[in-house]
C-alpha positions in Angstrom: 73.2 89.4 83.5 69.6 89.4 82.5 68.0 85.4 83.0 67.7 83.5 79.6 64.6 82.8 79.9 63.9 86.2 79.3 65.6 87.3 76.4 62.7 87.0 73.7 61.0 89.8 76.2 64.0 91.8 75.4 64.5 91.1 71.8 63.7 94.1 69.1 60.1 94.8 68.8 61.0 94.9 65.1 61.6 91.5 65.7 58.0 90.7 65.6 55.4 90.2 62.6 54.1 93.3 61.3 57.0 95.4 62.3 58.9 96.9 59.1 61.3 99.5 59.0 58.5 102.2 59.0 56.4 100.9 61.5 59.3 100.8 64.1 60.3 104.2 65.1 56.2 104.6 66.0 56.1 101.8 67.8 59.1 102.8 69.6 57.7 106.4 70.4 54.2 104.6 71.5 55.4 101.6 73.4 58.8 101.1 73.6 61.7 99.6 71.5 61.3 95.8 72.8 58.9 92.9 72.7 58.4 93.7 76.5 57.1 96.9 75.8 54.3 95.9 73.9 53.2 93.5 76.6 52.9 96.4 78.8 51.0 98.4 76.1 47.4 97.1 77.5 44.1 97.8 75.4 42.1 100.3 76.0 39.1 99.3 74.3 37.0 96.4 73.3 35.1 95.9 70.2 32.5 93.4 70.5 31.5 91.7 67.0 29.1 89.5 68.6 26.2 90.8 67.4 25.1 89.1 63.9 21.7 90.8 62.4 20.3 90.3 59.1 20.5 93.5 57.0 17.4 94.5 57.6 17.6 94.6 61.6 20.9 96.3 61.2 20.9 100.0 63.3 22.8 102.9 62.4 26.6 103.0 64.1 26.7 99.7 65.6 29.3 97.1 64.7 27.9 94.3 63.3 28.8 90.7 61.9 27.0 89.9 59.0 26.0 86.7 56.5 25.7 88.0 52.8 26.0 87.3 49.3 27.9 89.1 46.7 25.5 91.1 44.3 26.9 93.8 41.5 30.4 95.9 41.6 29.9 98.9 40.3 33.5 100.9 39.6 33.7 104.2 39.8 33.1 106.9 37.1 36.3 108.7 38.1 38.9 108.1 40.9 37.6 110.4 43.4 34.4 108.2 43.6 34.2 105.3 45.6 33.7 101.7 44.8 30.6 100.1 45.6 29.7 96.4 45.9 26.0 95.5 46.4 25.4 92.7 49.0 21.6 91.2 50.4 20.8 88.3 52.1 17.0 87.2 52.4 15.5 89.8 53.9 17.0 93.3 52.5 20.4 94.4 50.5 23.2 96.8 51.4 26.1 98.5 49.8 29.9 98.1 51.1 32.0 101.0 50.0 35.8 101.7 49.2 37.7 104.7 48.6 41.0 104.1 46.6 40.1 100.8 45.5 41.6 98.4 43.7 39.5 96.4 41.5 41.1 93.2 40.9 42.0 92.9 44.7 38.1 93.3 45.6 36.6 91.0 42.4 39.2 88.2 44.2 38.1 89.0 47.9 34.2 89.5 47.2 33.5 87.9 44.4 29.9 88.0 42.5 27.4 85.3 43.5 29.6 84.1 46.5 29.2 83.5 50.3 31.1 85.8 52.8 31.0 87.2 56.4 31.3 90.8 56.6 32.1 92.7 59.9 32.4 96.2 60.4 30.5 99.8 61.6 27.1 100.2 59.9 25.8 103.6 59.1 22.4 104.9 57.0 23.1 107.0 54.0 20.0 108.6 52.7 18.1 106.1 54.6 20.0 103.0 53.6 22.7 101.1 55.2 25.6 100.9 54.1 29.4 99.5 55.8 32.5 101.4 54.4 36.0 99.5 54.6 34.5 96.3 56.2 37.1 95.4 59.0 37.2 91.6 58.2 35.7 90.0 54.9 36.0 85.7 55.3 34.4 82.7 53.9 31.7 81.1 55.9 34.1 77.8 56.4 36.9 80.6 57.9 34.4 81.8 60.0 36.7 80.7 63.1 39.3 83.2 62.0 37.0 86.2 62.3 37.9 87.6 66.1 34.4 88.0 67.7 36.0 90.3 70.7 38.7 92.6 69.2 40.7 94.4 71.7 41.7 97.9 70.9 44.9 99.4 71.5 46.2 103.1 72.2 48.0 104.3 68.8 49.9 107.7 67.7 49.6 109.4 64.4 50.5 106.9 61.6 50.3 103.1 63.5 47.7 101.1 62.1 45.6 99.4 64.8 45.6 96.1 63.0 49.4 96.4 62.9 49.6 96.7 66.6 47.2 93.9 67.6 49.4 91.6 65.0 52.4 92.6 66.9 50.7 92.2 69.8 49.3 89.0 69.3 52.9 87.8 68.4 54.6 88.7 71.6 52.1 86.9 73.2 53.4 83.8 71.8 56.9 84.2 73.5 55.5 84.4 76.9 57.6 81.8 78.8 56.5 79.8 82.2 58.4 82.1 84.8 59.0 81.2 88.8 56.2 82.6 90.7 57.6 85.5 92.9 54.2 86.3 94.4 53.2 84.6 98.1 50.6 82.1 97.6 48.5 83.1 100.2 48.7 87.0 99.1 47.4 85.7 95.3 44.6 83.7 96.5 42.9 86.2 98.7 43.0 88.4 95.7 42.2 85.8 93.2 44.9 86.6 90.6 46.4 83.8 88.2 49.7 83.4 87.0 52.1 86.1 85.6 51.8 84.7 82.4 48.0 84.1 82.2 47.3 87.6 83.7 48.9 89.1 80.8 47.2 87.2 78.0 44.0 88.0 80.0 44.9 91.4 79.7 45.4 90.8 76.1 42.3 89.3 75.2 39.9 91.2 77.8 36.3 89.4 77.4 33.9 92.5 78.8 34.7 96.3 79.3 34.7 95.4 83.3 38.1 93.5 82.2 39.8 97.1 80.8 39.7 98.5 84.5 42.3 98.8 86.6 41.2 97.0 89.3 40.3 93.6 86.7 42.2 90.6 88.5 44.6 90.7 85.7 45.1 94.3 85.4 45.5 94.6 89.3 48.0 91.5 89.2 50.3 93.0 86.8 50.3 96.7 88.5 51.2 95.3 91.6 54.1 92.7 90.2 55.4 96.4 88.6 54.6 98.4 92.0 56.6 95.5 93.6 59.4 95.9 91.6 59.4 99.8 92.2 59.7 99.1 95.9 62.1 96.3 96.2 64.6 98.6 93.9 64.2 101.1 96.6 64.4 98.8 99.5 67.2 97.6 97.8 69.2 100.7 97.8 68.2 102.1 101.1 69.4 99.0 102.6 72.6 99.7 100.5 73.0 103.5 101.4 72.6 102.1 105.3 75.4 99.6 104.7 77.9 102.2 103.5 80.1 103.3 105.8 79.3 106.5 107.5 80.7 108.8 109.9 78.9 110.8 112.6 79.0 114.4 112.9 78.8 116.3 115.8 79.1 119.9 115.8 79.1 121.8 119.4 76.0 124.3 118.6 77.4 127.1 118.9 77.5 128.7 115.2 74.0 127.4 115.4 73.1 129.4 118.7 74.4 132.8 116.4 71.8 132.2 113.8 69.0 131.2 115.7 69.7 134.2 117.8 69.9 136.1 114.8 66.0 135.2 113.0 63.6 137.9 113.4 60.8 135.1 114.1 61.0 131.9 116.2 61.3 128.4 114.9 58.1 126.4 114.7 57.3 123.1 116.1 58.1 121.5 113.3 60.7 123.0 112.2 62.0 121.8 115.4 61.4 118.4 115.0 62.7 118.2 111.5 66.1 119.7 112.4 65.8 117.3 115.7 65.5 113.9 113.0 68.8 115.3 110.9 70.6 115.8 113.6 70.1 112.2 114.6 70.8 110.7 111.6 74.1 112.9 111.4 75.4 111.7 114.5 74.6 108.2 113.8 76.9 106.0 112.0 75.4 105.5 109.1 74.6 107.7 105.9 71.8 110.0 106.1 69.4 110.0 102.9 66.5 112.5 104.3 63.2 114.0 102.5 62.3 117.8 103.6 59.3 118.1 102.7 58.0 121.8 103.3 55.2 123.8 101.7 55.6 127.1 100.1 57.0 129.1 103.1 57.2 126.7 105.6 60.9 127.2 106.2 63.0 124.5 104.9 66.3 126.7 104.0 66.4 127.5 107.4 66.3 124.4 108.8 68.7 123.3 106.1 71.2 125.8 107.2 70.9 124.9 110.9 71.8 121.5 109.8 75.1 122.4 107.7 76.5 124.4 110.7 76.1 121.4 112.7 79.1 119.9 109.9 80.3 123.0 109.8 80.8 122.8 113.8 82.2 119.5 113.6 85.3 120.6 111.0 83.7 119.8 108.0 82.2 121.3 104.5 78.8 121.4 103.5 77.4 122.1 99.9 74.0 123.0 98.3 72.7 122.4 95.1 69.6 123.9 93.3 68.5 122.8 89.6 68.6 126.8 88.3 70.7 129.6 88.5 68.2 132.1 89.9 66.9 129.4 92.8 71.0 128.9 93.4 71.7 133.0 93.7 68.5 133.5 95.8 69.9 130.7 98.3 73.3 132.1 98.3 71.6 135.7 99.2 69.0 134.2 101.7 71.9 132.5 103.3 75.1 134.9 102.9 73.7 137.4 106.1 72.9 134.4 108.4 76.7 132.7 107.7 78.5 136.1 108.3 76.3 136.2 111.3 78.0 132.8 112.1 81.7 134.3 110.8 81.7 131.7 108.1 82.5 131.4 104.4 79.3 130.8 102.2 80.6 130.7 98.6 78.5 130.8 95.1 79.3 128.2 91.8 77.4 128.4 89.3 78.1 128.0 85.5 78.5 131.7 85.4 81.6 131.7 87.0 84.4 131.8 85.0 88.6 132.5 84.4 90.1 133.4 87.0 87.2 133.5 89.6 86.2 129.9 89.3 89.9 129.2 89.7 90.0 130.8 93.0 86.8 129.7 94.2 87.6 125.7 93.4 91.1 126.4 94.9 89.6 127.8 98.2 87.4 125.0 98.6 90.0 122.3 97.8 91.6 123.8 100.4 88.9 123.8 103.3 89.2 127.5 103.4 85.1 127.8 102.1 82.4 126.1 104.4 79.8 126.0 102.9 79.4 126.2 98.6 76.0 127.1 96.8 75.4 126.2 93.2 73.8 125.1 90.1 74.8 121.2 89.1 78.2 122.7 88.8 78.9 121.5 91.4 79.7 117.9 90.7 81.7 118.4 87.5 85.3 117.1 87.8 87.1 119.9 88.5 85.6 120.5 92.0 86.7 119.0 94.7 86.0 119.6 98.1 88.8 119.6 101.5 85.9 117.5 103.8 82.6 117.5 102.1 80.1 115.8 104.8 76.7 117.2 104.2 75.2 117.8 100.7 71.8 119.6 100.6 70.0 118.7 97.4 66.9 121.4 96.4 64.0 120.3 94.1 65.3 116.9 93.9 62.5 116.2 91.0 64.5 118.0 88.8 67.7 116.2 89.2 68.3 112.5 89.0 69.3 109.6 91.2 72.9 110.0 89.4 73.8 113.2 90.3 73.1 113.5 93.9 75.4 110.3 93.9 77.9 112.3 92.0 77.5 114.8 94.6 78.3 112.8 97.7 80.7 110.8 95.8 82.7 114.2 95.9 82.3 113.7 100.1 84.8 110.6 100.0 83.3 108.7 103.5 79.8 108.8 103.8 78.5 112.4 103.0 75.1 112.7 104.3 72.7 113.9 102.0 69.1 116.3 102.8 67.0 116.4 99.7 64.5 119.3 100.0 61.4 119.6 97.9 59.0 122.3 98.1 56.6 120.6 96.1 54.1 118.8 98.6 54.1 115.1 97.3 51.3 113.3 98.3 52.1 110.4 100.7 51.6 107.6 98.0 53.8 109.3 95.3 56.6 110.1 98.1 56.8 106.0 98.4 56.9 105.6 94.8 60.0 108.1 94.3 61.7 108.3 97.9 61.0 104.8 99.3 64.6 104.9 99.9 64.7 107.9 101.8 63.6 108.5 105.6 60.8 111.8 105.6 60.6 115.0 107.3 57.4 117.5 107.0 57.5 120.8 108.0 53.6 121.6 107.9 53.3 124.8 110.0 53.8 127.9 108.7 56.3 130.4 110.7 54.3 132.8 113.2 53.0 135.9 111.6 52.6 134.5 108.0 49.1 136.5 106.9 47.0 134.0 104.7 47.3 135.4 100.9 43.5 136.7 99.6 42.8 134.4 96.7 40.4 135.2 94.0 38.9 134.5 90.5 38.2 136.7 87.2 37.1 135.7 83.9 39.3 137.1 81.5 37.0 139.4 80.0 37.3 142.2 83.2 40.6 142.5 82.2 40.6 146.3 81.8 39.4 146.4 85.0 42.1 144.1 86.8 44.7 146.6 85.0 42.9 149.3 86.3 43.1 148.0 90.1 46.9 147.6 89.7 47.1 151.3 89.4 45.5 151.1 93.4 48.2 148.8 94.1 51.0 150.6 93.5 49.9 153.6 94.8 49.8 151.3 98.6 53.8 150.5 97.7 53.3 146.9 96.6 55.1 145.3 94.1 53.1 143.0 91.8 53.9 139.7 90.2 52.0 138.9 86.3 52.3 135.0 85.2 51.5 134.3 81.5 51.3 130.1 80.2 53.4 130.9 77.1 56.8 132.9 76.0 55.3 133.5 72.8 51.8 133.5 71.1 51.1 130.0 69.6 48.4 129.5 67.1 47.7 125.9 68.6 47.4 127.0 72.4 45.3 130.7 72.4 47.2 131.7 75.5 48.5 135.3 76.7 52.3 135.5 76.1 54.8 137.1 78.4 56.0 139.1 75.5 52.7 140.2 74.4 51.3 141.6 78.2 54.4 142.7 79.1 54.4 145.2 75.7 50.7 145.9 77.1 51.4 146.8 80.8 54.4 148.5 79.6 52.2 151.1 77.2 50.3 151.8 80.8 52.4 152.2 83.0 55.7 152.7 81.6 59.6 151.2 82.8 58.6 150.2 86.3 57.4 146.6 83.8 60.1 144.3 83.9 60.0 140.5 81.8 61.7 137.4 82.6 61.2 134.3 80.6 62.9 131.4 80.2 64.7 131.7 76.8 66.5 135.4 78.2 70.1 134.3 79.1 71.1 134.0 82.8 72.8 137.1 83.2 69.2 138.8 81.4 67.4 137.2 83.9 69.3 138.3 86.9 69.6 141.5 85.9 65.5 142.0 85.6 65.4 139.7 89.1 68.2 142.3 91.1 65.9 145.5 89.1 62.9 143.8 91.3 63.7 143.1 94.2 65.5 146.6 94.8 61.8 148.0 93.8 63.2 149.7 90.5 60.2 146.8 88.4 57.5 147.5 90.4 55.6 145.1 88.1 56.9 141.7 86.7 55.2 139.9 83.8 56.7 136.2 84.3 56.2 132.5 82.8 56.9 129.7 85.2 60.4 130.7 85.5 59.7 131.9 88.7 57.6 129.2 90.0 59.9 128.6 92.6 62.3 129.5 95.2 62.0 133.8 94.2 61.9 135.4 97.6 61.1 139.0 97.3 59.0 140.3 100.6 57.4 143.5 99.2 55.6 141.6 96.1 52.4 141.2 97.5 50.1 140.6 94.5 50.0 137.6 92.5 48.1 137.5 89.2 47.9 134.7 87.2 46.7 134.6 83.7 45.1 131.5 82.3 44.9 129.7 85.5 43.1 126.9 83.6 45.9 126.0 82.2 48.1 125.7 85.4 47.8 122.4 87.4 47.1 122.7 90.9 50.7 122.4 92.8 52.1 124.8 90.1 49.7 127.1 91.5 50.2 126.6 94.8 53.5 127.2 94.0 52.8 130.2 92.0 50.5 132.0 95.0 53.5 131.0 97.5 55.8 133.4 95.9 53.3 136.2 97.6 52.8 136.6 101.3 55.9 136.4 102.3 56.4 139.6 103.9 54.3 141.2 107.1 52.1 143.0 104.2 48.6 141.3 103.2 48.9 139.6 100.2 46.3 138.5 97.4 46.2 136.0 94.9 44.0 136.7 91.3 43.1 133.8 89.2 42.1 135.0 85.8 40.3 132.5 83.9 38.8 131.6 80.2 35.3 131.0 80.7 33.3 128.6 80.5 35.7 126.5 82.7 35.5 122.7 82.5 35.2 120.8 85.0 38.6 119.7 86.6 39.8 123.8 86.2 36.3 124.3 87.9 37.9 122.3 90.5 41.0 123.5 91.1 40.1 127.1 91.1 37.4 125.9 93.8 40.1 124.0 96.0 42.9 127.4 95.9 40.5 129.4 97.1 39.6 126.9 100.4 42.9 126.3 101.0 46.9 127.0 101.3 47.7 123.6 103.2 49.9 122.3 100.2 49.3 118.8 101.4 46.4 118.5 101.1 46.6 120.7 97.3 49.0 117.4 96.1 46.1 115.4 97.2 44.0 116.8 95.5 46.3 117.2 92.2 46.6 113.2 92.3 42.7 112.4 92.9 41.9 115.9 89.5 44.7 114.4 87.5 46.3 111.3 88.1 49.9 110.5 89.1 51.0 110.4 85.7 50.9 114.0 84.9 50.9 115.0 88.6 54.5 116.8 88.4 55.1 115.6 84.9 56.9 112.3 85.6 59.2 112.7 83.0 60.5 115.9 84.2 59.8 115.3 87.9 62.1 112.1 88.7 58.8 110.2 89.6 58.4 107.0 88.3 56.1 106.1 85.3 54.6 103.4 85.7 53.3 101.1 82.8 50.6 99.2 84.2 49.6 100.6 87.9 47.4 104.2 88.0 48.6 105.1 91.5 45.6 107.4 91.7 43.5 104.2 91.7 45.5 101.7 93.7 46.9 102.9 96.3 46.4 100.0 98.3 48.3 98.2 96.2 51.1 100.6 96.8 50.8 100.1 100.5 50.4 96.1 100.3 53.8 96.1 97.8 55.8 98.9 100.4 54.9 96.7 102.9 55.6 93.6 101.2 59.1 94.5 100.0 59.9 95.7 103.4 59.0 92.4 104.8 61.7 90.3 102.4 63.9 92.6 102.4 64.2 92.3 106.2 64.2 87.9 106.0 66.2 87.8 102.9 68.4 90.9 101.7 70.2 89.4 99.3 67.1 87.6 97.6 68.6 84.8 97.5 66.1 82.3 98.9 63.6 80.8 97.1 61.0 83.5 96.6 64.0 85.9 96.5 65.1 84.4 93.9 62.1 84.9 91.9 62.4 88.4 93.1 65.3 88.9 91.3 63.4 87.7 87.6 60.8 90.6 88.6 63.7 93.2 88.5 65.1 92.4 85.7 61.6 92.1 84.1 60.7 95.7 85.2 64.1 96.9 84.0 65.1 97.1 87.6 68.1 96.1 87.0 70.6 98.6 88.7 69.0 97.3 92.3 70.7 93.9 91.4 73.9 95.8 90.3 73.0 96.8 94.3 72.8 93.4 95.7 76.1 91.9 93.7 78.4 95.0 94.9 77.7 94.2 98.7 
């Protein structure tokens, strides 16, 4: 149960002043739907309404707080006029204006011949100042009520800002006095202050220097939440290494057929990867393992080697990819290799239905299937598995925590998971969404990879780029064509599949193929199986085949509006070529003038294929928060902390978690106890969920 003392945190946000029925669903869709959520909705500007001129000092566009007296009203002729009050004061006059005024509200609030403070954005109208909609109108003896610094808040379409600061203000007010969780030493050194006063500094920030992120009370705050993030993961790593487990030793010798069978060598580190996985399957405890490969780099391999090594042992292994093409392309990769090995490789996917699911599910209830590839069928109800021990998990970002438990929960004792991602994650971001999980990097490339020619086009020599096509099919190659968009969209002015494909199509006839992500599955295969036997020479494509498509003989890439593409989706993008013995090329076509950060990433993809350091780059171009898309991706998003920024926060609260974890597991001592209030601040709670069950 959450602590009482922090139930007005958790209370409605329509709980609060200035909060009606219409107000809330935009709060909700800026913030959050609780008081909490509008503490962690910082300002992100501050207006200063210190400055207090006599009119005729004012300059144009500057806020400023002025001393005046009510002069004339003079109403409008007709209502689409505004409403104009003269004011002076000894040295010059002014005129405040109103649209849509009402004129017995303004006669009460500024009446003629009396004294009132007037603060708002100045600008000169034919040469005369003038202040339209005055922010704050008081009496001189309110003077105390006028806020001199005003912070400004983030808003969507529709949300007031002076509804947001009331709201603000108000939840404020129900801060309580909470048990410092912090060490005392750690919060000196840095020269932080309370939980509590770091967030009404926050709140009420007194300079712009006060809005950065690395402010005392901006920094305080991100690390309390960065803590949180790690102590959930510590938290369930130590729980996945108190579960029982069981080791699995296989005798090598399905392994030494496929190995035998690879027309290349393994590399070093493929090597040592499969070396780690082996460990952790003998051991007696549950594996939870990261492979973390670029484009290439040969993780299916290495994820084969290890579910032979169940397989060996007398066990069932299983695979699971987030799409039906990635999950078909496995099973194909995969299906020569096991009948090398003499073993049964089976397919699931949602496609398989009546009575061949029937006799799939029965044959691996039965044992008679090794190893099963699929979609997130795999963990509905109705499968069930003879002796599942080692679940391979690909593009974890695209599933959640949930259903790789539903997985392994379908292994009975202890089935050892391998998540494999072929998105390098810089090392920052893999703490902040696999802190739970030991890591493996494969970061060689198998021998005889050819590095893929990368180049960029503006747009306009397009004729021309359709023109060297025509040269490139001539040599045999097969050529890949990546559009932003499905469709045209008058509010992005990108190329849509549809539209090029109808384009190449008129040129060079049926060898065009399409595939987009709103064709049905069976569409989609169909054009992928037409490819990859060579009948669509040329494929116009979105995303859809950003990753996992293996097809050796496509050996150009050309990608249309690269602008729009981040960096690791184009990584991802160019790793789909050079994958054969051929040489490959890469052609970035481009909207000119390119900004800046595009400027940047188009510079980087041409210096480099190391995906490592590509994700590095992504986080320093565009911050964590849109890195992978963390709502899509499984990453965390964080409130307060820009990981971008603090990584040495991240360090200091990986670190720190680690170090409690180890003295006090439970959290039950003192500062573990405090620990606990930090979870359930940061909505953390499942970790204590953790801790209770044992």
């Amino acid at each position: 149960m959450r602590p009482e003392i922090l139930f007005p945190l958790f209370a409605p946000a329509r709980s609060l002043p200035g909060i009606g029925p219409r107000l809330e669903k935009l709060v909700e869709k800026l913030a959050g739907s609780k008081v909490v959520d509008l503490l962690w909705h910082l300002p992100s500007g501050l207006i200063d309404r210190r400055s207090r001129p006599k009119i005729s000092e004012v300059r144009d566009g500057e806020i400023a707080t002025i001393d005046v007296t009510v002069g004339l009203h003079v109403p409008p002729r007709n209502a689409r006029l505004p409403y104009r009050v003269h004011v002076f004061d000894e040295t010059a006059e002014m005129q405040i204006v109103f649209f849509n005024a009402r004129a017995d509200h303004l006669l009460k609030t500024l009446p003629e011949g009396a004294r009132r403070i007037l603060s708002g954005h100045v600008e000169f109208y034919q040469g005369q100042p003038q202040m339209t909609h005055p922010d704050h109108i008081v009496r001189p003896e309110d003077m105390e009520k006028l806020p001199l610094l005003e912070a400004v808040y983030p808003l969507t379409a529709g949300l007031p800002q002076k509804a947001i600061q009331k709201a603000a203000r108000a939840a404020q007010s129900l801060l309580p006095d909470l048990p410092e969780w912090q060490d005392a030493q750690w919060m000196r050194m840095q020269g932080w202050h309370s939980w509590r006063e770091s967030v009404q500094a926050a709140h009420n920030p007194r300079s712009l220097a006060d809005l950065e992120c690395n402010a005392p009370a901006r920094a305080r705050l991100a690390y309390d939440e960065l803590l949180a993030n790690q102590l959930a993961l510590g938290v369930v790593r130590l729980r996945m290494r108190k579960l029982p487990g069981r080791p699995v030793i296989g005798d090598g010798r399905l392994r030494k057929k496929v190995i035998a069978a690879l027309p290349f060598q393994l590399t070093a580190a493929q090597n040592r990867s499969l070396d780690e996985i082996l460990d952790d399957m003998t051991s007696g405890h549950r594996m939870l393992r990261l492979l973390q490969g670029d484009v290439g780099s040969g993780k299916t391999v290495v994820a084969l080697l290890a579910m032979l090594n169940a397989v060996e042992a007398g066990f069932q292994a299983a695979m699971m990819a987030p799409t039906e093409i990635l999950a078909r392309q496995h099973h194909a990769t995969l299906a020569p290799l096991c009948k090398v090995a003499g073993i049964r490789l089976e397919l699931l996917t949602g496609r398989e239905k009546g009575a061949r699911r029937v006799d799939i599910l029965a044959a691996v209830a039965n044992g008679e299937i090794d190893i099963l590839v699929g979609t997130h069928a795999l963990f509905q109800e109705d499968v069930g598995f003879h002796a599942l021990a080692f679940a391979v998990v690909d593009e974890q970002h695209r599933f959640g925590v949930h259903q790789r438990l539903m997985l392994t929960a379908k292994g009975g004792v202890g089935t050892d998971v391998l998540v494999m991602t072929a998105t390098p994650i810089p090392r920052t971001l893999t703490l902040t969404a696999y802190g739970d999980m030991d890591v493996s990097r494969l970061d060689e490339k198998p021998p005889g990879r050819m590095p893929v020619d990368t180049r960029a086009l503006p747009l306009e020599r397009l004729d021309g780029v359709v023109g060297s096509l025509r040269r490139a099919l001539d040599r045999g190659a097969q050529i890949y064509w990546v559009c932003p968009l499905v469709e045209e969209s008058d509010e992005i002015d990108a190329a849509a599949a549809v539209d090029r494909h109808l384009h190449l199509q008129a040129v060079f006839g049926d060898i065009v193929g399409l595939v987009h992500g709103r064709m049905k599955a069976s569409e989609k295969d169909s054009v992928m199986s037409r490819f990859e036997a060579g009948d669509i020479r040329i494929l116009v494509a979105t995303t859809v085949i950003e990753v996992g498509v293996n097809v050796p003989s496509a050996t150009v890439m050309v990608i249309e509006h690269a602008e729009r593409f981040g960096l690791a989706q184009l990584h991802q993008l160019r790793g789909r070529v050079g994958r054969g013995d051929g040489k490959s090329s890469c052609l970035l076509l481009y909207q000119a003038p390119l900004g800046e950060t595009a400027e940047a990433r188009i510079r980087i993809m041409r210096e480099t294929e190391d995906g490592f350091r590509i994700a590095e780059e992504d986080l320093r171009l565009r911050g964590a928060g849109e890195l992978l898309g963390t709502r899509q991706s499984g990453l965390p998003s964080f409130r307060i902390a820009r990981i971008d920024e603090q990584r040495d926060l991240l360090t200091a609260a990986y670190d720190d978690a680690r170090l409690v974890l180890s003295g006090d597991p439970e959290l039950e001592g003192k500062r573990g106890s405090a620990l606990r209030t930090l979870l359930y601040l940061f909505e953390r709670d499942e970790a204590i969920r953790y801790l209770r069950s044992g």
